[in-house]
Each structure stands twice: as C-alpha cells, then as structure tokens.
ZAMARGU-4260 file (C-alpha; in steps of 0.2 Angstrom, whole numbers, plus 5000, padded with zeros to 4 digits):
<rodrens>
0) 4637/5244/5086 | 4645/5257/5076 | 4640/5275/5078 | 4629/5284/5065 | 4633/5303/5061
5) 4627/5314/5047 | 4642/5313/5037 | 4635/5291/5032 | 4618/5297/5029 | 4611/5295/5012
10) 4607/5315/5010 | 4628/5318/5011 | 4632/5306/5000 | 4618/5316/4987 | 4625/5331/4995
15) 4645/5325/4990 | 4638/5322/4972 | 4630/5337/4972 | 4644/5348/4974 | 4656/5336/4962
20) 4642/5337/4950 | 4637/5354/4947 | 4656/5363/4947 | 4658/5350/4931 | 4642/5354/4924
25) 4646/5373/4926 | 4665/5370/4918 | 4658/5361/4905 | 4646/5373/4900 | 4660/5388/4898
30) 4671/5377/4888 | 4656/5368/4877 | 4672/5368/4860 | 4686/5361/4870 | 4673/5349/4879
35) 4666/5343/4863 | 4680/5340/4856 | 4686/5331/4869 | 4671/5320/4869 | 4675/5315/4851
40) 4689/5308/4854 | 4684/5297/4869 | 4671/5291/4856 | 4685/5289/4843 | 4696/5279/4853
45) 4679/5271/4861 | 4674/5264/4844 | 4693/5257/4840 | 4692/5249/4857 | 4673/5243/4857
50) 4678/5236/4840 | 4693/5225/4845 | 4682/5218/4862 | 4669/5215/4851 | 4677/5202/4841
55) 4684/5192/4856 | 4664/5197/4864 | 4656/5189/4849 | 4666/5174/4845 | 4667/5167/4865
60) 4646/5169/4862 | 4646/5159/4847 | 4659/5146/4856 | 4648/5142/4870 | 4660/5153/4882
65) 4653/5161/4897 | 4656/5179/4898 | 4655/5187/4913 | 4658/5207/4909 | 4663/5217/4893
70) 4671/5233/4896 | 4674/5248/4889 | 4690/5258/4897 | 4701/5251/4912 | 4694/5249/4928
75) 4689/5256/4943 | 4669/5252/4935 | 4663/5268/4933 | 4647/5262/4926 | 4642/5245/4927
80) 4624/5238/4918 | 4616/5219/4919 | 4599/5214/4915 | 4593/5203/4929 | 4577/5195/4932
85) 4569/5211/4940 | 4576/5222/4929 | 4590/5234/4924 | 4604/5235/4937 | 4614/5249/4936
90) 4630/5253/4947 | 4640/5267/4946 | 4658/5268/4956 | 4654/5252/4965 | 4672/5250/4970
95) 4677/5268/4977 | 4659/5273/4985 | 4654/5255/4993 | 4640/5250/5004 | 4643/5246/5022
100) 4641/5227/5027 | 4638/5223/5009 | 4646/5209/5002 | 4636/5209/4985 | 4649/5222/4978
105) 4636/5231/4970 | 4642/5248/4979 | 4630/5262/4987 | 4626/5269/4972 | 4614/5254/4964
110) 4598/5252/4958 | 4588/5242/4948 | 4575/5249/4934 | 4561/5236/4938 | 4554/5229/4921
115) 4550/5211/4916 | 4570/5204/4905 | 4577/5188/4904 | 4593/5189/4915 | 4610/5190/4908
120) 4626/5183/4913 | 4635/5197/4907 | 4638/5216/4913 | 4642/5228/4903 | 4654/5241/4909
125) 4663/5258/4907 | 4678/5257/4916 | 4685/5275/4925 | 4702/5273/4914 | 4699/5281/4898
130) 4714/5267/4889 | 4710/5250/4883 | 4695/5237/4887 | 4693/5219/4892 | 4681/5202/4891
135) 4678/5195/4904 | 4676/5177/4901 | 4677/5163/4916 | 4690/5154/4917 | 4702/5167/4912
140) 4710/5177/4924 | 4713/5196/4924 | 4731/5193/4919 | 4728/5180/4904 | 4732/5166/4911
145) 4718/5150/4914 | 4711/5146/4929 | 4703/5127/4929 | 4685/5124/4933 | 4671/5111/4931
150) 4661/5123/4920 | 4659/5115/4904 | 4657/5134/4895 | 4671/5141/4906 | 4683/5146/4894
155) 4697/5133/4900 | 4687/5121/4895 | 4688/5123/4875 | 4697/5118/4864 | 4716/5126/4860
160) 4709/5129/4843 | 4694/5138/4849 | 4700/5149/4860 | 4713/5152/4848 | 4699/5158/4839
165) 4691/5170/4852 | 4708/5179/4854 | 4714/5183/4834 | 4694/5188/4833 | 4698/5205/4843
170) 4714/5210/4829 | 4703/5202/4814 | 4688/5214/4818 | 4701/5230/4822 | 4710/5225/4803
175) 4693/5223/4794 | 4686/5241/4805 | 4701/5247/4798 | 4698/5244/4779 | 4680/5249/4782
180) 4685/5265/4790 | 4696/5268/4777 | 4684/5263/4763 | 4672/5275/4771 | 4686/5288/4769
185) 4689/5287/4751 | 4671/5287/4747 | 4669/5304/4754 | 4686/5309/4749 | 4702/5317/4756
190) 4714/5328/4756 | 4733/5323/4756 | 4750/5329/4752 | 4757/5319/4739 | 4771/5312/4736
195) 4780/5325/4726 | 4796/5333/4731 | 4794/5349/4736 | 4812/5355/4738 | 4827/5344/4742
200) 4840/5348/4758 | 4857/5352/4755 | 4870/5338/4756 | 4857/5326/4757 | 4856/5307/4749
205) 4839/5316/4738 | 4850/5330/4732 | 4865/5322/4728 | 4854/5309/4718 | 4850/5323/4708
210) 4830/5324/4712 | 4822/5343/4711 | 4807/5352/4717 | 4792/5347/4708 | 4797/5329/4705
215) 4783/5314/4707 | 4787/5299/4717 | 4776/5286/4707 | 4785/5271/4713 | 4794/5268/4726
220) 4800/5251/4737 | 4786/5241/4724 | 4772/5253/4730 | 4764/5262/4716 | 4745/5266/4719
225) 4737/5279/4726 | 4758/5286/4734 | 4755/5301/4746 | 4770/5308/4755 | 4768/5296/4769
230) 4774/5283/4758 | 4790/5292/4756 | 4793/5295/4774 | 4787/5279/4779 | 4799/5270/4766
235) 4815/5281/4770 | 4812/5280/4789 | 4810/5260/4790 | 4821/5256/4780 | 4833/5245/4784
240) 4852/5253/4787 | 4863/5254/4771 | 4847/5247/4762 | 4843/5257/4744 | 4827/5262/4741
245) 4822/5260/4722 | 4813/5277/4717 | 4803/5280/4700 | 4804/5299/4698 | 4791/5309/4684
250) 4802/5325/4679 | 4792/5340/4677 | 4795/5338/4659 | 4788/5321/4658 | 4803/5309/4656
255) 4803/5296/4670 | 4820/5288/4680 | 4824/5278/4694 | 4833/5282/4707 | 4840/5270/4722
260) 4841/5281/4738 | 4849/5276/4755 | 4841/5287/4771 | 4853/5295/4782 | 4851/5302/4800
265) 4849/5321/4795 | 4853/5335/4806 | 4838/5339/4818 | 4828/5327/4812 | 4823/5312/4823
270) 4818/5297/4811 | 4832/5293/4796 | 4826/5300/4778 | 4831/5305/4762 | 4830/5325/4765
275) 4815/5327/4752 | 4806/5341/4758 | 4786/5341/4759 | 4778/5352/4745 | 4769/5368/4748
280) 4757/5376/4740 | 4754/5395/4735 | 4740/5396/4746 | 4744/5407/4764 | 4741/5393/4777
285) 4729/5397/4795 | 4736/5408/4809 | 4730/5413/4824 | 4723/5431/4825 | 4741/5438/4829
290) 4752/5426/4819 | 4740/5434/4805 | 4742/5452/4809 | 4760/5450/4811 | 4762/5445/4792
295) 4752/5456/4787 | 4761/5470/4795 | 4778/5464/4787 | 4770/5458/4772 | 4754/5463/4766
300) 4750/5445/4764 | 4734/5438/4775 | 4729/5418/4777 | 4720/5412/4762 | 4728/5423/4750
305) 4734/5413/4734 | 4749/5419/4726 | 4747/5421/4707 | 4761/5431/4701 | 4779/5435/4706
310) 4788/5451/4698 | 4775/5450/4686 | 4779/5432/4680 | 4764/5422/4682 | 4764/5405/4694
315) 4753/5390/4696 | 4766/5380/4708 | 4776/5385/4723 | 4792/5377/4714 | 4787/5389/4700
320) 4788/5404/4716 | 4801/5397/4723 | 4814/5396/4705 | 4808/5415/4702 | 4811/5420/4718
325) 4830/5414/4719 | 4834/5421/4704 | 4835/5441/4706 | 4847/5446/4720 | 4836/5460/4725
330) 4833/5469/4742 | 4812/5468/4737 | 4801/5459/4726 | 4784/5462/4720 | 4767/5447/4723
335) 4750/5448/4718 | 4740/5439/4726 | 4718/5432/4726 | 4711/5438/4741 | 4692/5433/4744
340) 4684/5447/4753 | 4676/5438/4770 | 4660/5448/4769 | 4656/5449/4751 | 4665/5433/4745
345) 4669/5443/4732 | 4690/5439/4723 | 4701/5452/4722 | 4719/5454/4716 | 4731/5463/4729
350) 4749/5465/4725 | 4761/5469/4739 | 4782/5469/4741 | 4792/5458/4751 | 4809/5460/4757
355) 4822/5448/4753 | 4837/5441/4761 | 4851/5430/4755 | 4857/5414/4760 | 4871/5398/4759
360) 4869/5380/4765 | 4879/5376/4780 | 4894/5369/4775 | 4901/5356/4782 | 4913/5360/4795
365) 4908/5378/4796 | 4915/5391/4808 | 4898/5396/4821 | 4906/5412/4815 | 4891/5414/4803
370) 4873/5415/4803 | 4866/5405/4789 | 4877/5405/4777 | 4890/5419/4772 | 4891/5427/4755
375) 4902/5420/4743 | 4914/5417/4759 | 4911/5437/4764 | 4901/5440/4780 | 4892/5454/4784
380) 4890/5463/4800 | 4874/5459/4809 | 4856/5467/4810 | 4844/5466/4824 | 4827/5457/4818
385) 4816/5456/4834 | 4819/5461/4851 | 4813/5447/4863 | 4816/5455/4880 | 4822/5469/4889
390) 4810/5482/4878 | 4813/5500/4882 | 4800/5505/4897 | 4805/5525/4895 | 4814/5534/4884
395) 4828/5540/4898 | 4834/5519/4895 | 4840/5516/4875 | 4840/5498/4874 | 4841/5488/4856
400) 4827/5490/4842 | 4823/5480/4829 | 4834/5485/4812 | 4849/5491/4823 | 4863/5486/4815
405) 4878/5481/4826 | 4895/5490/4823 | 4903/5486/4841 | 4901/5475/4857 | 4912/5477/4871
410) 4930/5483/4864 | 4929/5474/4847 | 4923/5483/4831 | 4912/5474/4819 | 4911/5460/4826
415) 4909/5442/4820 | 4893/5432/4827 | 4906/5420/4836 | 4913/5434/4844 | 4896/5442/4849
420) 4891/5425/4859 | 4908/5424/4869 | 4907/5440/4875 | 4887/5436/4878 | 4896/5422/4890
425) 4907/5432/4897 | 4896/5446/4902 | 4883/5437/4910 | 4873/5444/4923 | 4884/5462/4919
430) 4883/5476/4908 | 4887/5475/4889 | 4890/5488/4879 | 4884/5488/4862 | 4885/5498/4848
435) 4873/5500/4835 | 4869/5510/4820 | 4852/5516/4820 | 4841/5522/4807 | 4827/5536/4813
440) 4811/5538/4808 | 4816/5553/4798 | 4829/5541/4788 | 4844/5548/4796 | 4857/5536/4803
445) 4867/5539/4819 | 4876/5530/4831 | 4869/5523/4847 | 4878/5516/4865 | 4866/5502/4873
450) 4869/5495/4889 | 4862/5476/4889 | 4862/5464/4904 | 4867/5444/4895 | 4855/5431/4905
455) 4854/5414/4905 | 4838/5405/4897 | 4826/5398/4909 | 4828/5381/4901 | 4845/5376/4894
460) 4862/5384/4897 | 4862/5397/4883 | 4866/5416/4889 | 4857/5426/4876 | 4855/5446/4877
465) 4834/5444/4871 | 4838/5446/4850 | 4835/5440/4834 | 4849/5443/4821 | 4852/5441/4804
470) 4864/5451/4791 | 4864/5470/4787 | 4864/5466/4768 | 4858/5485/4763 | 4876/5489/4766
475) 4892/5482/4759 | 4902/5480/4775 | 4910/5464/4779 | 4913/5460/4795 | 4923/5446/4795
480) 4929/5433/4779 | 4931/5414/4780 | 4941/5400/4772 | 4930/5394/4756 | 4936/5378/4759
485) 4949/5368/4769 | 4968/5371/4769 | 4964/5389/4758 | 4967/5407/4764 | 4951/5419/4764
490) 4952/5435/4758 | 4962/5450/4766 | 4947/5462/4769 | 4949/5470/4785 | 4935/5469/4796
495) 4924/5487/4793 | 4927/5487/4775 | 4916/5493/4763 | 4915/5484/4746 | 4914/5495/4733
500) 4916/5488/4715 | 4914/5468/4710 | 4926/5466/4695 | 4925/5486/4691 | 4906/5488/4692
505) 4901/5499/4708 | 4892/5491/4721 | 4880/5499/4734 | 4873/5483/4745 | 4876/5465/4746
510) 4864/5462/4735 | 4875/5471/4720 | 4889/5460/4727 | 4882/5443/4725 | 4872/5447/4709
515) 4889/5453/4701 | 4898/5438/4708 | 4886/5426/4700 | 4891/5434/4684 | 4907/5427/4683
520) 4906/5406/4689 | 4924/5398/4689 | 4931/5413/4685 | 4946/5425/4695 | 4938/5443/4698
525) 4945/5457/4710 | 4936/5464/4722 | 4939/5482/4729 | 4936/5487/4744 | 4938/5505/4756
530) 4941/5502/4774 | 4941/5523/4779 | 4947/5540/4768 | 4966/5531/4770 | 4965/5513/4769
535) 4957/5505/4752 | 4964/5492/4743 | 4958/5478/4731 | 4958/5457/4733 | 4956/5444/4719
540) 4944/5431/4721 | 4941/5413/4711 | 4921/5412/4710 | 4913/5392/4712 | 4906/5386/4695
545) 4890/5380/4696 | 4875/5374/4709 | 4887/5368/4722 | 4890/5370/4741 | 4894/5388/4738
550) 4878/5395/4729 | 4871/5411/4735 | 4851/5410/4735 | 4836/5426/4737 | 4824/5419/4750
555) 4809/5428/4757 | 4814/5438/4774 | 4799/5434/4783 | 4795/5417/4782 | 4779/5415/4773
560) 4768/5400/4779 | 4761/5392/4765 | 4751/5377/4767 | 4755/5360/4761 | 4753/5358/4744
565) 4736/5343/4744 | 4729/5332/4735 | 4709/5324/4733 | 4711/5305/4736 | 4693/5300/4731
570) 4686/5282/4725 | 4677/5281/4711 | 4665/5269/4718 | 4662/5256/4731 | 4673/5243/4723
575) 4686/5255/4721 | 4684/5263/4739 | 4686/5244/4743 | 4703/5242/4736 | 4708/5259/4741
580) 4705/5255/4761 | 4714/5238/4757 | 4730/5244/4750 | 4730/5258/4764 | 4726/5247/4778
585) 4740/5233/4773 | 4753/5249/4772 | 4748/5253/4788 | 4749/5235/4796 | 4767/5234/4787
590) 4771/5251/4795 | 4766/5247/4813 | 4776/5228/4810 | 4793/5236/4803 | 4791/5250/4814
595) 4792/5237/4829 | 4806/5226/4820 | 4816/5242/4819 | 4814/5246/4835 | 4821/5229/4842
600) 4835/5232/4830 | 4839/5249/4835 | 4836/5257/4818 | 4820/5265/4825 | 4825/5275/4844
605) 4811/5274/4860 | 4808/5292/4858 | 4802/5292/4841 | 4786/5281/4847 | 4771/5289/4851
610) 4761/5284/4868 | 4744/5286/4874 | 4746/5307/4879 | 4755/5306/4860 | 4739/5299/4853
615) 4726/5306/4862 | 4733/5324/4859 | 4738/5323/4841 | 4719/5318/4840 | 4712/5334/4848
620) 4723/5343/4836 | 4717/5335/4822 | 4698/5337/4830 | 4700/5353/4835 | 4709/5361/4817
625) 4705/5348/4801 | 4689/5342/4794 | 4681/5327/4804 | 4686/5314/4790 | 4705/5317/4795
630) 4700/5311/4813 | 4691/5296/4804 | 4707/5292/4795 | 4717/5294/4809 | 4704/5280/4817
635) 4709/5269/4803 | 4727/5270/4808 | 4727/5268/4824 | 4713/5253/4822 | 4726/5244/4812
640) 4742/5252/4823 | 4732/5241/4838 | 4729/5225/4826 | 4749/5222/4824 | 4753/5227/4842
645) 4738/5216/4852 | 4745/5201/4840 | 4762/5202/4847 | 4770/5186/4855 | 4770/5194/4871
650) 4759/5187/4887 | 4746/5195/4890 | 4743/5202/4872 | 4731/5192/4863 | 4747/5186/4851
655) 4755/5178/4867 | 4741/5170/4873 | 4740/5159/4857 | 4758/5156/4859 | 4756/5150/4875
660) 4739/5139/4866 | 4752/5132/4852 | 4766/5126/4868 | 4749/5118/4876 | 4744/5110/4858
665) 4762/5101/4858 | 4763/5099/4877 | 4749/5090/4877 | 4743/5100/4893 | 4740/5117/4896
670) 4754/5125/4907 | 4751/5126/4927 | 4743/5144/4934 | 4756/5149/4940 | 4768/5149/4928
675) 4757/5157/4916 | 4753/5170/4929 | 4774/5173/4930 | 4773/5175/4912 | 4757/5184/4912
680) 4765/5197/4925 | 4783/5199/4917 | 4775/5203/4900 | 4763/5214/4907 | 4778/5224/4917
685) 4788/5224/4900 | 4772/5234/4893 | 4770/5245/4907 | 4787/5251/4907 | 4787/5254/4888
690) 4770/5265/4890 | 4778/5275/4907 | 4792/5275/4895 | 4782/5284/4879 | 4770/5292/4889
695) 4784/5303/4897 | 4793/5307/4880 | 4774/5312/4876 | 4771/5322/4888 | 4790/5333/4887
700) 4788/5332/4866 | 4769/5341/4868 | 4769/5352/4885 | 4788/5355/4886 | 4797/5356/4869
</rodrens>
C-alpha cells in the first residue's frame, strides 16, 4: 500500500500551479509589448502551420480516413480537447503531470465539461513545442511509415492514389494560403524597395558593366512584372556559377540596354551577387533615442528629416545628393532639410553643416598601411574619431580624445596605420606612448604625451588601444606615400612633410590637395613640399585620367542613415491582387527550390540558411518595428518557403512519403514496417541534423555576431 503525504494531494498540485502561474502572469503583465508581440508571431507561424495540417486534416475526412488527433505544435500535449459522449474533455500536460494507477492516459489535470455532443474520434491538440504540427490518422505511425490493420478507414487501407492525395493536400493548401496571403497583401498595399540601383561597388561585375546609381532593373532573368529588389538579389544569388544573368537597364535619361551580368563572391558578403547596392532615400531613417541624439549632435540632422537641398542645389533623389556631394572637395557642406514639428505637425525647413571627408576604393592588393583609401597615393597622418575605452577618470591621467591627431607612437614619427598596429601587438598588456597633437578648446594646438595600455578583444585575437581613427585631412601632412600601382616608385616625400603648392597653386588642407589634383587628369604636375625650416623640396607626379580605381570622392564624415529608398506595390483590384500574389508566390516557390538545388551543389553555403531561431526572430523584428502587413507578407513567404520543403523526396516529408506510395504503385505491395521505419528514422535524422545545424548558425548570427 503506498504511503500518502501532502506533497500527492490535490491542493499541492493547485498549490504547484499556483506558484508557476501567478510569476508568469505577473511577468507578462510588465512586459505586455514584448509579450504581445511574441504572441503574434506564435499566431503567425500558428496559421502557416494550421494551414498545411488542415489540408492533410480535410482530405483524410473526405477519404473515409480515421483521424485520431490534429495538432497544432510538437508534442509533449500541452492542451488536448475531444468531444465525447458526456461532453468536452479537456486535458492539459497529460504526459508530464500523470495520474497515479491510471491507465487511460488522460493525466491529472482532466476534466470533462458535461453537455449533451455526439462523440468525436478526433482530439484536437496543442502541442508544448512551439515548431511544426501533425495528423494523426490510424494506420500511420509517428515516423510516417504504415502500420497494417483490419480497419477498413485505417489509412493503410486506401488506395496509393488516395493517400497520395491526403499527403500533396497539406503543400497544395500552404501554396494557395500563400497566394491568398499575398493577394491580401497587394490589396492593402506595401511598401518595397525597388529594384533600382542605388549605387554600384568598386571592382564589381555591376560596375565594370557599366550600370550607375539611379538605373531601373525592368527585366531581368525573364521576370519583368511588379521587380522589387529582391528580385535582383534573388537572381544574382542563385544563379548558377559562371551563368549570365540578362539585365534590361532604364537609364535616368530614358534610353533602355541590356546588360548580361555574372555574380561573384564579393568581399564580406556571404551570398554571391552583382555588387548593386540597395537604393536610399533622402528621408533620415529610425534610431533609437541615443543613436538620434548622437546625429544630431554631429550633425544637426534628426530621424524623419527629408533632405531637400545640398549647397543650395535643389534634390529629389539620393543619387541626385550623392553626385553633388562627391563633387566639391570641401572640409563642410551645407543641407537643408523638412522637419515636421512632433507637437504642432507643423513643416519647417532647417538647414545645418556637415563635415566631410575623402575617400578611395581599396585597391587590389593594397598595403593595410592605409585606412580607406589614400589620396592620390599620399597618406595622411591619422586622427582620433572615438575613443571606445580607457576615458580619462581625472584629469591627473591624459589619455586620448576624440580629434587628437597622431604625430608619434613609441619611437617612430608620423607613423603609418601598419606601423601603429604592430606596435599595438608588440605592446600589449604594456605602456605605449603616444603622441598626439591636440586642439583646445580655445583653438590653440599643443603637443600631448599619452600613456595607453594595448589589450586584446574579448572575442577574436585583435589587440586594439580602444580608438577610432580616420585621416587628419585639415592638414597637408603626409605620413606615408604608396606605389600607385605595381612595379612603380612612390613619391619621395619624407614622412612629416607638409604639402604646400599642387602644380604652383598654395595648398592649405587635403582637401586643396585633391581638388587641385583632379584639375589636371593624365597629366604630370609637381608637387612641393616642406619637411622643416631646412628641408623642402619638390616631386612630380602623373595624375590618373578619368573614373578609375584611383578617384578621390567627398563623402559625408558621419555616416548619415537614410532609409531605403520604397516603393507602394498596390493592386488595382481583386483580379489584379489575384495575379499579383500569383507571380509573387511562384517567385518564391522557385526561390526556396533553387535555393535547395544550390545548396546540394555547393553554390549556396549551410550558413546562409536560416533556421527555426532565424525565423522566429527576424519575425519579432519585423513585428516589433514595420507595419503588420510586412509580417503578413513575411507569412506568405514562409507558407510557400514550407510548400517546397514538406514536398521534398525525403522520408518522412510528405514528398517522400509519395515516393515511397509510387515504389508501392510499381511493386505492387507496399514496403514491410520495418523498412519504412529505417527509412522513416534516417530521413528524420538527416533533418534534425540539418535544423541543429542552422538553428546554431541562428543563434551565433543573432545573439553573438
């Protein structure tokens, strides 16, 4: 006889729910947002899944199949609901809180709404795995395989072609949700980035094809309807390797011409592409509240504020900005801006400066001795941006400050940024002197001695001293000179040297040096230079011709996060919303196929997929910062996304369960248990290694990267 205590009484178990049940109702209620969100994208993922079930559900009802449970999620059963003949059963967490000497399954928390129903043969769950969902229909085992029985509405006992039938329903109803989803979509209307270049890389297959900021994609691989930029990602990425692309290009003049494009692997990017750069718009994009006052202490510039002119040069495009803002070789340039008031609503026009800053495309091959390009092959010294770490806690301890302009570290004079990190590495854990010329509030410059201490990161192997750096371009001292190209000499301008005159005109920053350069393309000019009160002396120089690998471009100093430029994709009526969700759900069947295809044939890497965590957190982002009809879209995708991948020939996905139904249609009997249980477990093995496998990239690409 076992022994009764108070901790197997009914009142502990109320008393053990109690105390799981009111913490969660308590965090819930301080986190009601995050909460909320969250529970949208169960429902989200809920619908997709209830969706698919629900075609296998309905179909094995119309055939005459028994089904035994329908759930929604993976279990353990969290909640498990059955009309019987004396009503409602309900059971919750059957499995993990069980009832003693109970043989019924039904668990200690079970109980039956009494009411007059006609009894069901099917229960109708929520499982305590929030991924995936099942039918259960007799005579098919948890792993797919068939089980004989003498049942005639067991489900081993239809026909191939029937329950052929039951298992393409589940991807039939996820690609026809999709296409409705979608249709829905295009009623209401969205916003998308379309397919338009917005800038081109350097050295990439779009800019030696020629194509420039502002172009429009209207074609491209046969698709011409409806192109946002997805399409040009999408084409580039799957693509097979050495495969052109055919591109139809409208120019911003009007003409039209086709391009054939071949994606490369591009540098720190993961998927192959064509190195066409998403558009902007003129329009600030959302911060947070210290991104926002961060700009707007370097800038002037707030998020919402539309951009309309630029040195007094009106602009309706961010290519428009962009060609002006290259152009001046300037150390500040002047924007005015639409500002709506958040009070009044009211628009005003604010107008505000913006440093600048010069840069170079990396050139192939080029020396770490530089920081983003050098100047017409000169490099100037280096100026401190930020300081990360190591902020001065009195003032008995100078330590680095933001605009302090390096002149020495260790024993070495105006050194080179290659020469900075070695004696970063060398010094680490130790005391570095550094050097710096410093500007005071008054506006007088002196020289300062620091002391830092080099540390290694926390994660990776790079020993940093806790700085941003750029160039000191308000001066015209080089600190270094490099090769403009392989095999030739650079020029003989000692490190510490001041340029003075560009070709006999005086120059008093590097912003004089490079607009005087660019005066004189393909041409030899001397360049004069004055090291101290003894040394001076004078060097010619062969300027590059043209828009090459060597151009010099005016950028904005503080990057400036303008938001993607957008587009309204609306239908104009049902028929047309029809067509629209069509197109996009075929484009995204196609995607998820070639994706797969690519994948086995290496084009596509593992670590470019996206798991469960991948999904599932890209959704709260998408819940949590863009208007609901972006998450319903996103629905779309993935309800087509899951179409293509339940379909594949693999056991247990529904697509290798009809294999299996087509070896029994030419066998002439169906394969024993066992072996479709081997095959059942291997495929199901294949897929769970491949989900560990993405689900861990996930996690390190969202929490860790």
């Amino acid at each position: 006889m076992s022994k009764t205590t108070i901790f197997s009484g009914r009142y502990f178990r109320v008393f053990l729910m109690a105390i799981i049940v009111v913490p969660m109702i308590l965090l819930i209620a301080r986190n009601i947002g995050f909460v909320g969100n969250a529970l949208l994208v169960l429902l989200g993922f809920g619908a997709v899944i209830l969706v698919h079930e629900f075609g296998h559900f309905i179909v094995a009802k119309l055939s005459g199949i028994k089904v035994e449970a329908f759930s929604l999620f993976m279990p353990p059963i969290l909640l498990g609901v059955q009309k019987t003949e004396g009503g409602i059963r309900i059971r919750i967490l059957p499995e993990i809180l069980p009832k003693k000497d109970d043989d019924s399954g039904n668990g200690a928390l079970c109980f039956t709404i009494a009411g007059k129903c006609k009894a069901s043969e099917t229960e109708y769950r929520i499982g305590l795995i929030p991924f995936g969902g099942f039918v259960k229909m007799l005579g098919q085992e948890d792993t797919g395989s068939v089980k004989s029985s003498d049942d005639p509405r067991s489900y081993a006992n239809k026909p191939p072609h029937t329950r052929a039938a039951v298992l393409a329903a589940g991807v039939t109803f996820n690609v026809i949700s999709a296409v409705i989803v979608f249709m829905i979509v295009f009623l209401v209307g969205i916003n998308l980035t379309p397919a338009v270049v917005g800038d081109v890389m350097p050295d990439s297959p779009a800019q030696r094809a020629g194509l420039k900021a502002g172009d429009e994609i209207i074609e491209i691989a046969g698709e011409s309807e409806d192109l946002d930029f997805g399409n040009i990602a999408i084409a580039a990425a799957l693509s097979g390797k050495d495969e052109k692309v055919q591109i139809r290009v409208r120019h911003l003049d009007g003409t039209e011409e086709d391009f054939a494009l071949v994606s490369e692997q591009l540098p720190e990017e993961s998927l192959r592409g064509f190195g066409i750069i998403v558009p902007e718009s003129l329009t600030i994009g959302k911060l947070s509240k210290d991104d926002a006052d961060d700009l707007f202490t370097k800038t002037g510039l707030l998020p919402g504020d539309l951009i309309k002119s630029v040195n007094g040069r009106h602009v309706t495009t961010y290519w428009e900005m962009a060609q002006i803002v290259k152009e001046p070789f300037l150390p500040a340039i002047k924007l005015s801006a639409e500002r709506i008031d958040p009070v009044s609503k009211e628009v005003r026009l604010i107008e505000t400066k913006i440093g600048m800053r010069l840069s170079a495309p990396i050139r192939p091959g080029m020396s770490e001795s530089t920081l983003s390009g050098d100047i017409y092959t000169l490099v100037p010294r280096m100026r401190i941006t930020d300081v990360l770490v190591g902020k001065e806690s009195d003032n008995t301890k100078p330590s680095l400050r933001r605009d302090d302009i390096i002149l020495a570290i260790g024993n070495v004079e105006n050194p080179s940024y290659r020469q900075m990190r070695d004696f970063t590495i060398e010094y680490e854990g130790k005391d570095l002197p550094v050097k710096v010329l410093r500007t005071e509030n008054d506006g007088a410059e002196q020289i300062v001695t620091v002391t830092v201490v080099p540390k290694r990161a926390s994660r990776g192997e790079k020993v940093m001293i806790g700085v941003s750096i750029t160039y000191d371009l308000e001066h015209t001292v080089v600190a270094d000179t490099i090769s403009p190209e392989e095999g030739s000499a650079a020029l003989e301008i000692p490190a510490g040297a001041a340029i003075t005159a560009v070709d006999g005109a005086p120059v008093f920053s590097f912003f004089d040096v490079a607009r005087e350069i660019r005066k004189y393309p393909g041409q030899r000019i001397t360049i004069d230079y004055r090291l101290n009160e003894q040394v001076a002396g004078a060097v010619s120089m062969d300027v590059p011709g043209g828009e090459d690998l060597y151009s010099v471009k005016s950028t904005f100093a503080e990057p400036i996060p303008f938001k993607f430029l957008e587009k309204t994709y609306k239908a104009d009526g049902p028929v047309d919303a029809v067509v629209m969700g069509y197109r996009k759900t075929v484009m995204f069947v196609a995607q998820t196929y070639v994706t797969l295809r690519r994948l086995i044939g290496g084009l596509v890497s593992p670590k470019d997929l996206m798991g469960p965590v991948g999904i599932i957190t890209l959704s709260y982002r998408i819940v949590a910062d863009r208007p609901f009809v972006y998450y319903v879209y996103f629905l779309g995708l993935i309800s087509a996304a899951i179409a293509v991948f339940n379909f594949l020939p693999l056991p247990p996905l529904d697509g290798g369960l009809v294999v299996l139904l087509l070896v029994e249609k030419i066998k002439g009997s169906a394969l024993s248990e066992h072996v479709q249980a081997i095959i059942a477990y291997t495929g199901w093995t294949l897929i769970g290694s491949l989900i560990l496998y993405v689900t861990f990239n996930d996690i390190v690409r969202n929490f860790f990267s």
